[in-house]
N, C-alpha and C positions, 0 to 999 in steps of 0.2 A: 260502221267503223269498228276495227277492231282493237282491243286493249290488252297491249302487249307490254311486261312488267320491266321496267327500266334496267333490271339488270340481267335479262335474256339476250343470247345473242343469233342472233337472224342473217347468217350470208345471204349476200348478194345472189340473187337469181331463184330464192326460194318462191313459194309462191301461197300467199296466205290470203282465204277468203275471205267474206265480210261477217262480221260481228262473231269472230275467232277471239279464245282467251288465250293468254299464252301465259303462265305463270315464271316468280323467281328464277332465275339460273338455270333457265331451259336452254338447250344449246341444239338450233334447227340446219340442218344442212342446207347445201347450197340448189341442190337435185330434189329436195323433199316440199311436195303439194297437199296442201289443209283444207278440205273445204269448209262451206261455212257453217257457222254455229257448234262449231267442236272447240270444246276445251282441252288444255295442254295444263296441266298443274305442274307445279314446281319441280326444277331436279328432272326433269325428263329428257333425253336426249333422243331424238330422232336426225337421222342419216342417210345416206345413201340416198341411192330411185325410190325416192317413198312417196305413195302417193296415199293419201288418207282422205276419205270420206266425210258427207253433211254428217252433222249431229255427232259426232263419235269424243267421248269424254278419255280420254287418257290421264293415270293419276299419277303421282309424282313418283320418281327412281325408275319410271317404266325407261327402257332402253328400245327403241325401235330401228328395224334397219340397217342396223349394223352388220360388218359383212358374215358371212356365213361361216359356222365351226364347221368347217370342212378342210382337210387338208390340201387336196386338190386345187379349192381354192385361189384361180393368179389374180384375182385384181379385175374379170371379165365383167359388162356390160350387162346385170343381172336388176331385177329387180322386185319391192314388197308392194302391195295392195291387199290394203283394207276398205271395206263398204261404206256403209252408214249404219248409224246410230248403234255402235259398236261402245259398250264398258268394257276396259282395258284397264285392271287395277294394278294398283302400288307393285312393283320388282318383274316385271314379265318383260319377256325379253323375244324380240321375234324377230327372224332373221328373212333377209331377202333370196332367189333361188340359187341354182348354179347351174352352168351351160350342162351338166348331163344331166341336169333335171327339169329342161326346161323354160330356165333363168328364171320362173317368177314363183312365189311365194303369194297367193292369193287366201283371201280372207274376204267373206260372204257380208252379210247386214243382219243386224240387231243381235249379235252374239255376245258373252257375257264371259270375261276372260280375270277369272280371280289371283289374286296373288301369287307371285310367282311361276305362273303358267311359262311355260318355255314351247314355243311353237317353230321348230327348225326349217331349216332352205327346204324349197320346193313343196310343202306343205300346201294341200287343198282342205279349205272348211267351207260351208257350204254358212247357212242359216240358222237364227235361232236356237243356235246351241248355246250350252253351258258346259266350261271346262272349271273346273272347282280347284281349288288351291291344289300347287306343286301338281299338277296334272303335267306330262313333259311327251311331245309329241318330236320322235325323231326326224331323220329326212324322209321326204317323199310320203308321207302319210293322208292317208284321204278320207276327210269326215263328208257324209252328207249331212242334210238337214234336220232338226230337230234331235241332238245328239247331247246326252247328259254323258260329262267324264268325272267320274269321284276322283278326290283327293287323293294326293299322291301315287300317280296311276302313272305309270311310264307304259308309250307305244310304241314297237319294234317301227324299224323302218319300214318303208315300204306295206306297211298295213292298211286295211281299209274298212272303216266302220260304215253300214249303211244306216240310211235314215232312221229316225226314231228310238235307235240303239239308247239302250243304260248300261254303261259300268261303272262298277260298285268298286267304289273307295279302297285303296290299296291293293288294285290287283296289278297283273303284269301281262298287257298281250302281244299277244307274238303271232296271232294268226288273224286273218281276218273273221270280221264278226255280221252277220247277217243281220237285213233291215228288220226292225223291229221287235229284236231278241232282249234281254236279258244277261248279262255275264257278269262274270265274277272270278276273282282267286287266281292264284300265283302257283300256276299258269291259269290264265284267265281261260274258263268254259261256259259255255252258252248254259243257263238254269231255268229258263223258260223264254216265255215272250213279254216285254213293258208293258204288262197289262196298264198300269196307273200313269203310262204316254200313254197308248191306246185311247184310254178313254179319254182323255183330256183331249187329245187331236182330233178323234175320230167322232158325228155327231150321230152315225145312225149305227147301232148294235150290228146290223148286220156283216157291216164291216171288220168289226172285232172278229166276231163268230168265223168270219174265212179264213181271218187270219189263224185262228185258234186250230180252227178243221185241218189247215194249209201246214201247219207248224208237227201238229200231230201224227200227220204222215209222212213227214220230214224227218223227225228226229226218234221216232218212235214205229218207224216202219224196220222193215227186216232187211229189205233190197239196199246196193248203195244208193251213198245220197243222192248224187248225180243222177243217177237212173231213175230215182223218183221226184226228181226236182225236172228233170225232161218231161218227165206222164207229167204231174199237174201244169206244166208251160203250156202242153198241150191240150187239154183241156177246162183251163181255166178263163173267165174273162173278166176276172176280178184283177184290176192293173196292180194291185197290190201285192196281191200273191203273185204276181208275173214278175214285180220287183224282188221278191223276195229269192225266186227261184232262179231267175237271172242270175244274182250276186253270187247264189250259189256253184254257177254253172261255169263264171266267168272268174273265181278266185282261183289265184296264185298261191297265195300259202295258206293253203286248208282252213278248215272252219273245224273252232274246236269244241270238238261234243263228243259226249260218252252214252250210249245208247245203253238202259238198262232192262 
């Protein structure tokens, strides 16, 4: 059973799992699905197509689903999903898609979404990431998995961070960022690789060490990068470095590095 605070209010047609909290003066829409064991703390307002995941704690003032800062924007048939076991702190604000992005706004499991995080329409995150306070993700943004954002870090639209990426607290990016790099500064540029993700993810050195080898002839070769992100694709059967040189291969708005 779930214990839902007497002065919440719950339309008609929502759809609330079993042993769900719902706190004070939460106000759940008529379209939005909870599953179980997730808390809803006080003050939260969730809306629209929202479908929300087991285990997922959301804290009080969070605003979910509400429609999207887009001007374009009519009123269309769009909608947010989130996983499971999803923290979702106090003022974050995540909006559902819009029909030229796809209409949905997806969110992955076990991510860790601190204050004031702003996560815009059409928005892809994958897992196990961590967005740290005032982190603000435009439209159409795509994190993969295992993804640190510092604190007050704003992402152009349209960008795409790959897996195991860190950026460093107060940068600005504007280009996309390659798996398992390093970035930083306004304008955000690649400064190495997360060696300290690496090792925490990765359990056999050898792994690290490809990536090391893979990154050194990347960013520290002479040729373009594309041109040698082709030779190690081709030669490589580390799926790691195949990820890495892929993202390279297949971005849209350049990867930002300075070769010295």
């Amino acid at each position: 059973m779930s214990n839902i605070h007497t002065t919440a209010i719950i339309e008609d047609g929502a759809q609330i799992g079993e042993n769900v909290v719902i706190g004070a003066y939460c106000i759940i829409g008529k379209n939005v699905k909870i599953g179980d064991n997730s808390v809803i703390d006080s003050h939260t307002i969730i809306e629209g197509k929202t479908t929300i995941g087991k285990n997922n704690h959301i804290f009080s003032h969070a605003t979910i689903g509400t429609i999207p800062q887009d001007l374009k924007f009519k009123g269309e048939d769009v909608e947010l999903i989130i996983g499971d076991n999803n923290k979702i702190r106090e003022y974050t604000l995540f909006n559902p898609g819009t029909i030229g992005g796809g209409a949905k706004t997806v969110i992955g499991n076990n991510n860790f979404f601190m204050g004031y995080v702003h996560i815009a329409h059409d928005c892809k995150i994958g897992n196990n990431c961590i967005l740290a306070n005032c982190a603000t993700l435009a439209g159409h943004v795509e994190i993969d998995d295992f993804v640190v954002i510092g604190g007050m870090t704003p992402i152009h639209q349209f960008c795409k961070i790959g897996s195991g990426v860190m950026v460093g607290g107060g940068s600005v990016v504007t280009q996309d960022i390659p798996p398992f790099c390093l970035a930083e500064g306004n304008r955000a540029k690649i400064k190495g690789l997360n060696l300290t993700g690496l090792r925490r993810r990765f359990e056999k050195r050898e792994d690290v060490d490809s990536l090391k080898a893979a990154y050194k002839a990347l960013f520290r070769g002479h040729k373009p990068l594309k041109d040698i992100a082709t030779e190690l694709l081709n030669e490589t059967s580390d799926n790691n470095v195949k990820m890495l040189c892929e993202f390279i291969l297949n971005t849209t708005r350049g990867i930002p590095f300075e070769r010295k």
